[in-house]
SERO-4910 file (N, C-alpha, C, O; in steps of 0.05 Angstrom, whole numbers):
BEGIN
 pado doro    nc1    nc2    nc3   cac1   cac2   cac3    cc1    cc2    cc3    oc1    oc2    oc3
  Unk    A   -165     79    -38   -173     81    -66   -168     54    -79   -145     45    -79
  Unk    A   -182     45    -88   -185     18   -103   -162     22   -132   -159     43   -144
  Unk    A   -151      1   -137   -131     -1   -162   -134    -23   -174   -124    -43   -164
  Unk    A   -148    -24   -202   -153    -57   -212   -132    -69   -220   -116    -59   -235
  Unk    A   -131    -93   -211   -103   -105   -210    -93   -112   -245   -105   -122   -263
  Unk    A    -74   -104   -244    -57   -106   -282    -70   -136   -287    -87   -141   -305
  Unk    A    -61   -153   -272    -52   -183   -278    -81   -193   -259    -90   -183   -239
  Unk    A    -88   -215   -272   -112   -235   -254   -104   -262   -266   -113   -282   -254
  Unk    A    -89   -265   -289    -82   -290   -293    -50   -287   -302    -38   -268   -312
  Unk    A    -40   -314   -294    -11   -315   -296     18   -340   -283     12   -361   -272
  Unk    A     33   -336   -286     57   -337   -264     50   -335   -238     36   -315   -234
  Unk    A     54   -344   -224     59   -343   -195     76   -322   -188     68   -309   -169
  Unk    A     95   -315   -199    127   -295   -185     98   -275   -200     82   -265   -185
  Unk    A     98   -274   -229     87   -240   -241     66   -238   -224     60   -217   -212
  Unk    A     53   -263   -221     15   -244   -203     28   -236   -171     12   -226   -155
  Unk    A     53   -239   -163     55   -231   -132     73   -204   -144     63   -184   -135
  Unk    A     90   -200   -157    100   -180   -161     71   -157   -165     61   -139   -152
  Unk    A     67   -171   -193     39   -144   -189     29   -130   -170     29   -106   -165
  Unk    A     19   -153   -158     -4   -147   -135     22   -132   -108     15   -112    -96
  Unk    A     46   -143   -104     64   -125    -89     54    -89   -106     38    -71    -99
  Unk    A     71    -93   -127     70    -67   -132     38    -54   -138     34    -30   -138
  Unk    A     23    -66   -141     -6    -49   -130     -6    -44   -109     -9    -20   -109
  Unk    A     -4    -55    -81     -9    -45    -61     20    -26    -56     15    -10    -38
  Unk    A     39    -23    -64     59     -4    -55     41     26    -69     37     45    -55
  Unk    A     31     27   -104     24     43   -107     -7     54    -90    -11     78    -89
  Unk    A    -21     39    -82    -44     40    -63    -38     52    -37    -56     67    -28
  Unk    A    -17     49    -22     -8     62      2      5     91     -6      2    108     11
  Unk    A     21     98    -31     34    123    -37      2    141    -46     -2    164    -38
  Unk    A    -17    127    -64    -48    137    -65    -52    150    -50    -52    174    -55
  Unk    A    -59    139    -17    -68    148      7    -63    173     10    -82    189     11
  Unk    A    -36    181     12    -29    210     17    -16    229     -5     -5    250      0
  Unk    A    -19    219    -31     -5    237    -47    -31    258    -55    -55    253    -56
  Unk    A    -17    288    -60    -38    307    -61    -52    323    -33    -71    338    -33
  Unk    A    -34    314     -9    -48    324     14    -26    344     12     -6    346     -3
  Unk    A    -38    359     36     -7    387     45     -1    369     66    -10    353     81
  Unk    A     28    385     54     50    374     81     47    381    106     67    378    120
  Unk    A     19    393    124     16    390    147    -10    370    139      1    348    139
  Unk    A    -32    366    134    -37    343    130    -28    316    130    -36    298    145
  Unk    A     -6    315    106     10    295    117     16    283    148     11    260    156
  Unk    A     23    295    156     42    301    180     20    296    204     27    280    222
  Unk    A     -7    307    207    -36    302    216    -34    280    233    -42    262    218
  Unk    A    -29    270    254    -38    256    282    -71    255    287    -85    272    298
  Unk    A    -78    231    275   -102    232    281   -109    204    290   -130    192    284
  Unk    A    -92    195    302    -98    170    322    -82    169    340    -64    186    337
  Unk    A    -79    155    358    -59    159    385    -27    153    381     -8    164    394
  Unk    A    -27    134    361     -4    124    349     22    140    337     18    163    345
  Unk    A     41    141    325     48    153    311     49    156    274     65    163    257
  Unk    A     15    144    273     18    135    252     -1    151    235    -25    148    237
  Unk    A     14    172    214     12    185    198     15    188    164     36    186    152
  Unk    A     -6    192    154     -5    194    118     27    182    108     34    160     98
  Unk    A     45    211    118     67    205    109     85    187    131    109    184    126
  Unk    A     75    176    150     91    166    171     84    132    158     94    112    169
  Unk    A     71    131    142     57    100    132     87     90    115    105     73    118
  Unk    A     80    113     92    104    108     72    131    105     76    147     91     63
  Unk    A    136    125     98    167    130    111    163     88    118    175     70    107
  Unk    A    145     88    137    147     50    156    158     42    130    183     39    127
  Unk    A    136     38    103    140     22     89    163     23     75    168      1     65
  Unk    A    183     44     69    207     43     56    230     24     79    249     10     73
  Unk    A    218     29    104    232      4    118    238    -16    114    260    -26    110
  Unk    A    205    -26    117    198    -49    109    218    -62     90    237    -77     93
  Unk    A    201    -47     63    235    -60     38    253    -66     53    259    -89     60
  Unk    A    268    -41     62    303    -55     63    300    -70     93    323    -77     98
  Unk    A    282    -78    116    289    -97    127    281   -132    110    297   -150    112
  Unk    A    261   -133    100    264   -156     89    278   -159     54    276   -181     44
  Unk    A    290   -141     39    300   -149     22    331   -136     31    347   -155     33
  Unk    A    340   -117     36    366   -118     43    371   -124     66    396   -128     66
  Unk    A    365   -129     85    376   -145    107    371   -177    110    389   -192    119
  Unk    A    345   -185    103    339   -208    102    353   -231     81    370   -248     86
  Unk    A    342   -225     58    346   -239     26    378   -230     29    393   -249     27
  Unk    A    392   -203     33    417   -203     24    441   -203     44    466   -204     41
  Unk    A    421   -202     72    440   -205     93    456   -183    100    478   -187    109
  Unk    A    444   -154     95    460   -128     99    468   -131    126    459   -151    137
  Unk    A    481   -118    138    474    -99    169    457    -75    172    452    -67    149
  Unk    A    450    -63    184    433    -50    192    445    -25    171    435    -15    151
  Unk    A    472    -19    187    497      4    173    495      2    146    493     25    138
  Unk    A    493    -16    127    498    -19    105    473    -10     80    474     -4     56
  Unk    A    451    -11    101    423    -12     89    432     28     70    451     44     74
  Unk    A    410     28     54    410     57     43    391     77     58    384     96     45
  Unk    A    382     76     82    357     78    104    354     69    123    359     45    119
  Unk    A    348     73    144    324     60    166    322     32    162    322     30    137
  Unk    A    322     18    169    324    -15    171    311    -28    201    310    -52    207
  Unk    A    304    -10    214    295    -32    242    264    -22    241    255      1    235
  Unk    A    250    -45    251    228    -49    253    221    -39    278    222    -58    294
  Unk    A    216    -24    286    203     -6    311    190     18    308    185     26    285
  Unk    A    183     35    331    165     59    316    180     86    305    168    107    297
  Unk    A    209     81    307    229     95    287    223    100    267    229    122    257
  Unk    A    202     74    250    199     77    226    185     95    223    193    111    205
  Unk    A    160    102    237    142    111    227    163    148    223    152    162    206
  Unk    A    181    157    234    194    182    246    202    193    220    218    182    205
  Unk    A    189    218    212    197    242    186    206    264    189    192    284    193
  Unk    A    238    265    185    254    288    187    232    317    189    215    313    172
  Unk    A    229    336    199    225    361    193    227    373    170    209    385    159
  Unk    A    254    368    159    254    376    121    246    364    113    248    372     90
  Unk    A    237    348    112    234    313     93    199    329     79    181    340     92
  Unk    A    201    324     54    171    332     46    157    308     34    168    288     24
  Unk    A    137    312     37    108    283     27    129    276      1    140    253      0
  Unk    A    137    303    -27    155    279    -50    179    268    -36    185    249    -50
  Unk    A    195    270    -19    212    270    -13    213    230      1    226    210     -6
  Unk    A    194    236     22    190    209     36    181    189      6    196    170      0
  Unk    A    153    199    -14    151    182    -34    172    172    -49    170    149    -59
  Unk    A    198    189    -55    213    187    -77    232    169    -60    244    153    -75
  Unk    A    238    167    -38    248    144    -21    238    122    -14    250    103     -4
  Unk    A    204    125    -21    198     79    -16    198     75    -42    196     52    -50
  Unk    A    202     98    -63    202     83    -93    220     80    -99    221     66   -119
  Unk    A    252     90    -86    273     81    -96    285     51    -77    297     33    -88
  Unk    A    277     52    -49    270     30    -33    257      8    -51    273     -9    -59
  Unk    A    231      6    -58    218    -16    -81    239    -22    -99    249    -45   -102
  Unk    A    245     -2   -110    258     -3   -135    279    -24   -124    277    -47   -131
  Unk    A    300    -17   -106    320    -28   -100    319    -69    -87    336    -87    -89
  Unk    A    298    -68    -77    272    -90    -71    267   -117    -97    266   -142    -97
  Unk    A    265    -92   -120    260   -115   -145    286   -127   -156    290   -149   -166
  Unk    A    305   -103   -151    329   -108   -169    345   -135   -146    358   -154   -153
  Unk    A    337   -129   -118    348   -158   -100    332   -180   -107    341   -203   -103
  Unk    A    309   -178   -116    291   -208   -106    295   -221   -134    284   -243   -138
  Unk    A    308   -211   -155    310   -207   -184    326   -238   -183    321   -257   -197
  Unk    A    343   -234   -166    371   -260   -158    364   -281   -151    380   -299   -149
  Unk    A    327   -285   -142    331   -302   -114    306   -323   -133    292   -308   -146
  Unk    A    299   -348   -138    280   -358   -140    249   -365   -113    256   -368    -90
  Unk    A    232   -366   -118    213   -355    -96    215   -374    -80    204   -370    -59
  Unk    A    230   -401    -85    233   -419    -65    266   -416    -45    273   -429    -25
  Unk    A    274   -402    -53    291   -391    -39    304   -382     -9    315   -360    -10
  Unk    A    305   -391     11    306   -383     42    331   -380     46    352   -388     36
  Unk    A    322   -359     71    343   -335     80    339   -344    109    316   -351    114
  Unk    A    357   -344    130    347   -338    155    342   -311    161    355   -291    155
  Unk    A    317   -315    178    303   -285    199    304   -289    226    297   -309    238
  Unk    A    317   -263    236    322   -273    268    303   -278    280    312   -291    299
  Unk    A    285   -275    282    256   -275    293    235   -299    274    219   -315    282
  Unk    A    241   -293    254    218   -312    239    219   -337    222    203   -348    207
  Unk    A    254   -343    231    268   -366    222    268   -375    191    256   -358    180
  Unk    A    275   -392    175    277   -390    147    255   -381    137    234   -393    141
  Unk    A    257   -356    118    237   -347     95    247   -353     66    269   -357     55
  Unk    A    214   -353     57    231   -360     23    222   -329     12    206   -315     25
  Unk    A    232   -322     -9    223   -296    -27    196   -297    -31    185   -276    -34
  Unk    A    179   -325    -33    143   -327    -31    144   -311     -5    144   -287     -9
  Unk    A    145   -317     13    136   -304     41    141   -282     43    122   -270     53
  Unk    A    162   -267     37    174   -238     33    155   -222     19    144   -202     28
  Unk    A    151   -234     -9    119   -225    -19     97   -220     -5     87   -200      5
  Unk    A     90   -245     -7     60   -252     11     58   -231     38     37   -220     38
  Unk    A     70   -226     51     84   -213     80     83   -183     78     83   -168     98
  Unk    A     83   -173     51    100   -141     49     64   -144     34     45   -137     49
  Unk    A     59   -153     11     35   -156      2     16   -151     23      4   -130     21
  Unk    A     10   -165     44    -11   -159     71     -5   -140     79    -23   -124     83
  Unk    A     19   -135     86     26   -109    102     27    -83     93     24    -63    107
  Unk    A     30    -84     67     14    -49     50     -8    -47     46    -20    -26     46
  Unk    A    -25    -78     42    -56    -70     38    -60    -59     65    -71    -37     64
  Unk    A    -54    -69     92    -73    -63    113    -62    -35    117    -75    -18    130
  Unk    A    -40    -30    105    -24      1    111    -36     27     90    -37     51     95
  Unk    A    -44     16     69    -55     33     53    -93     35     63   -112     48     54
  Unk    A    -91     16     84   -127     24     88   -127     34    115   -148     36    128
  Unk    A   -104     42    124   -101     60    151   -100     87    139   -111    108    145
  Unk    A    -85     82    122    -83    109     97   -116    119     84   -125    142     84
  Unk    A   -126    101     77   -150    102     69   -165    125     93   -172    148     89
  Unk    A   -165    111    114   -178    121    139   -171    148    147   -186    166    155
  Unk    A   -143    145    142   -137    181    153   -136    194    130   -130    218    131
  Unk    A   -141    184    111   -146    209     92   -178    218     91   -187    240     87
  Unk    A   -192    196     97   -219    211    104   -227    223    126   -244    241    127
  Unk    A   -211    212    147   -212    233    173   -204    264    159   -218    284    162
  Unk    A   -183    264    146   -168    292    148   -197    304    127   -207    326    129
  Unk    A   -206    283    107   -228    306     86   -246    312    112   -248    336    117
  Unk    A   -261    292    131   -280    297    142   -283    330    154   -300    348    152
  Unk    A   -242    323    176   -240    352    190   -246    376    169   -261    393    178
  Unk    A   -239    378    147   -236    409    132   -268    409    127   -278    431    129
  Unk    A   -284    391    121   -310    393    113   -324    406    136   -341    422    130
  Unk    A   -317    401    167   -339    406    192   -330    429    193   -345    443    207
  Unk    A   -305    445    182   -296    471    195   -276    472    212   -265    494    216
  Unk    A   -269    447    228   -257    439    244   -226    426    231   -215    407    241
  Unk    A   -214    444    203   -178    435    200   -154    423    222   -136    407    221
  Unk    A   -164    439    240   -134    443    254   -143    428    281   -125    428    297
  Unk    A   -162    417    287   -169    398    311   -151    374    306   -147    359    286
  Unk    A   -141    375    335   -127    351    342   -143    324    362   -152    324    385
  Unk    A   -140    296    334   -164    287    346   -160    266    370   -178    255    382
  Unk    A   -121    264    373   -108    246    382   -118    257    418   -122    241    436
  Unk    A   -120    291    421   -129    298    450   -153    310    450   -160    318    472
  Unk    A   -172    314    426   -194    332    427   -216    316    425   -238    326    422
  Unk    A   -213    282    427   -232    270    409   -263    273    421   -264    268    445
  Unk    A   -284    278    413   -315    288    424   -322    259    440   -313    236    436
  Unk    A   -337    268    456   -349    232    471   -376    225    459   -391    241    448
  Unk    A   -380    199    463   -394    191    449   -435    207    442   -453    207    458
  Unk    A   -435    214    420   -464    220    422   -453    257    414   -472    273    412
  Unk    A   -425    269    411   -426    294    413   -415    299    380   -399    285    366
  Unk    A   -424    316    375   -414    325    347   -388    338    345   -385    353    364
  Unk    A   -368    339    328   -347    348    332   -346    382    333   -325    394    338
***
């Protein structure tokens, strides 16, 4: 779902904050308003689901603003902190508000760290060696747009399935070969 951006002229820090927090609200878009087995819906081989997007992305936050920018440990984080396909993993109780109300308190917690840091600012990353708070942006900025248009994708997969009659097909082992209708 498209979101017109607040800001088109500006600051440097305000037009990346914006545009962060557009695409965080553009990926919560994706799946807010589905049912919680929708949510939940495997419809690519991956583990990567409506609500399995948002769960990554509350990661995301606290691996690059509380572990990175503030140098947490993993232990210390308020969540999930390692970048593997852990992230994508949603408790059984955990419901669609449940995961949302955790990357928004994640964000939230995100602004109130980067609040400290000027954008020229560098942190070491074990892997990606000095970052400044620009790159942390720029970085989380790419990585929800392309996450909110995976989102995009399976939310039209999931309208497509209920439209053919076909809800409850699983498309990760059922998928039709080429030329067959579902």
């Amino acid at each position: 779902m498209f979101i017109w951006p607040r800001m088109t002229t500006g600051p440097e820090r305000l037009m990346l904050e914006s545009l962060l927090d557009r695409n965080r609200q553009a990926l919560i878009d994706t799946a807010r308003g589905l049912s919680e087995t929708d949510a939940r819906r495997r419809l690519v081989v991956s583990l990567t689901t409506p609500i399995g997007l948002i769960k990554h992305a509350a990661t995301a936050e606290r691996i690059w603003f509380q572990r990175t920018l503030l140098g947490l440990d993993e232990s210390a984080c308020d969540g999930y902190a390692t970048g593997d396909d852990g992230s994508f993993v949603v408790a059984d109780g955990e419901t669609l508000a449940d995961v949302i109300a955790e990357f928004e308190r994640a964000s939230e917690r995100s602004r109130v760290i980067a609040a400290d840091f000027e954008l020229d600012d560098t942190k070491a990353h074990p892997r990606a060696g000095d970052v400044s708070l620009r790159f942390v942006y720029l970085l989380l900025i790419e990585d929800f747009a392309r996450h909110a248009g995976h989102g995009d994708i399976l939310r039209e997969q999931i309208t497509a399935l209920a439209w053919t009659g076909y809800p409850d097909r699983d498309l990760t082992t059922d998928l039709p070969r080429k030329g067959q209708l579902p």
